[in-house]
C-alpha positions as CSV (number, residue, x, y, z in Angstrom):
1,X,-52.6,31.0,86.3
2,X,-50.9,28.7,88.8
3,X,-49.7,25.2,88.9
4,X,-52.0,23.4,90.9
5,X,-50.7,21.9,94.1
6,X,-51.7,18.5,93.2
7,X,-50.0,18.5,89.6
8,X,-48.5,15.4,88.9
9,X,-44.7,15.2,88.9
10,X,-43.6,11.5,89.0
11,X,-40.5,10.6,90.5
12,X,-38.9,8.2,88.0
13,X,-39.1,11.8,85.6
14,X,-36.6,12.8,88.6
15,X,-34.8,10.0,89.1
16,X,-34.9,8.4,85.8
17,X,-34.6,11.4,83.5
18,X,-33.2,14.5,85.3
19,X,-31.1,13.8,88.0
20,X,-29.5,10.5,85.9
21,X,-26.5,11.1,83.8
22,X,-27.6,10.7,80.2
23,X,-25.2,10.8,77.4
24,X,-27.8,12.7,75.6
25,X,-29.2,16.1,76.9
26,X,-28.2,15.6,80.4
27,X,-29.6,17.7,83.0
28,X,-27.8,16.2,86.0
29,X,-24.9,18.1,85.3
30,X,-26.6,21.3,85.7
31,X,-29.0,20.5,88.4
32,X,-25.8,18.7,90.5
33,X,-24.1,22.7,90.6
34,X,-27.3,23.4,93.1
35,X,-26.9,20.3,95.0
36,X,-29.9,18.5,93.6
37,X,-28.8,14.9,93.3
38,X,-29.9,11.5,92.1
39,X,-29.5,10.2,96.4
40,X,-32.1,13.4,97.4
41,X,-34.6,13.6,94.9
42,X,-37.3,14.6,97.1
43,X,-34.7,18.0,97.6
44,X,-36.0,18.7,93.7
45,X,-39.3,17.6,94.1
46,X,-39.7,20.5,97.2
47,X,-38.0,23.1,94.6
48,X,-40.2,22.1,91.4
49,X,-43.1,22.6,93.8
50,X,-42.0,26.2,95.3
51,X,-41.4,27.6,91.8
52,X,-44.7,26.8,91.0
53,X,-46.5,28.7,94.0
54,X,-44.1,31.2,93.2
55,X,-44.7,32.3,89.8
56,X,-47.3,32.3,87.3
57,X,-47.4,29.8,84.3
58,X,-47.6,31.2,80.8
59,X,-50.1,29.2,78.2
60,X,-47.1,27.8,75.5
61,X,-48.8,26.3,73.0
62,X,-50.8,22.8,72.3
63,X,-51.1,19.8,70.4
64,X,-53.4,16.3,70.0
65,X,-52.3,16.0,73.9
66,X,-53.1,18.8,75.7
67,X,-52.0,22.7,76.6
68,X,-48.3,23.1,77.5
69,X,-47.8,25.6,79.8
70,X,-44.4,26.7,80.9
71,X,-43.1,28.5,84.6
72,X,-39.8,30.1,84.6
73,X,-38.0,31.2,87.8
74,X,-35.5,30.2,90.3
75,X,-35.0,26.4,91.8
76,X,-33.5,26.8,95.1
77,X,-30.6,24.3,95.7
78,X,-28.9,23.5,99.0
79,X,-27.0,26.3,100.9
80,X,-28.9,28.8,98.6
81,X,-27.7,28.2,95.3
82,X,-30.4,29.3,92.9
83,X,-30.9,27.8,89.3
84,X,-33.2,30.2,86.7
85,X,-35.0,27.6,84.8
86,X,-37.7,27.3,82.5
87,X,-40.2,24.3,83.5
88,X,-42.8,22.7,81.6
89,X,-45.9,21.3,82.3
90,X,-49.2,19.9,80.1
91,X,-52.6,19.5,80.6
92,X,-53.7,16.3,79.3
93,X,-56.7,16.4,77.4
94,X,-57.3,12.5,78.5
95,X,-58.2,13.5,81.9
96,X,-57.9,17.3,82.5
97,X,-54.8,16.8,84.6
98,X,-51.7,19.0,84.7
99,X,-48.4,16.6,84.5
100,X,-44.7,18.0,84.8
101,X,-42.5,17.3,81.5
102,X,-39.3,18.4,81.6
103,X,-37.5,21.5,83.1
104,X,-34.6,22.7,81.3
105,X,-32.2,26.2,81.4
106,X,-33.3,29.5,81.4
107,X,-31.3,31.0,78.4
């Protein structure tokens, strides 16, 4: 299965959660080594969205919310730089919908 173009991936989870320096489980750090930053988050968005046309996502598991599914590949930074990460995404049982929920890094 494939992420559906029109799964919802809000930007405060970019600008809020991943590309903002947290003092707990920071992903800024790690996403900064590719050039995504907290000025360009649209430069994410476009990279969240190619890994998920380019790779399949795997059912992971579900609770009283919905089906996790996760997508691991490469996000493409600036200039090339490649991150392999492991994304996840859920499909609310609410309203059918697929929403991003975190991506974190491919050990």
């Amino acid at each position: 299965m494939k992420i559906p173009s029109n799964a919802i991936i809000p930007e405060e989870k970019l600008t809020r959660y991943l590309l903002a320096f947290r003092e707990y489980d920071d992903k800024s750090r790690f996403l900064m080594q590719a050039g995504f930053t907290l000025g360009k988050p649209d430069l994410l968005l476009r990279a969240i969205r190619r890994l998920t046309t380019e790779n399949e996502a795997i059912e992971d598991g579900e609770n009283e919310y919905g089906e996790f599914f996760r997508v691991d590949g490469d996000l493409e930074g600036r200039h090339g730089k490649r991150l392999t990460v492991t994304t996840i995404w859920l499909r609310w049982k609410l309203d059918g919908k697929i929403h991003f929920v975190t991506l974190k890094p491919l050990r």
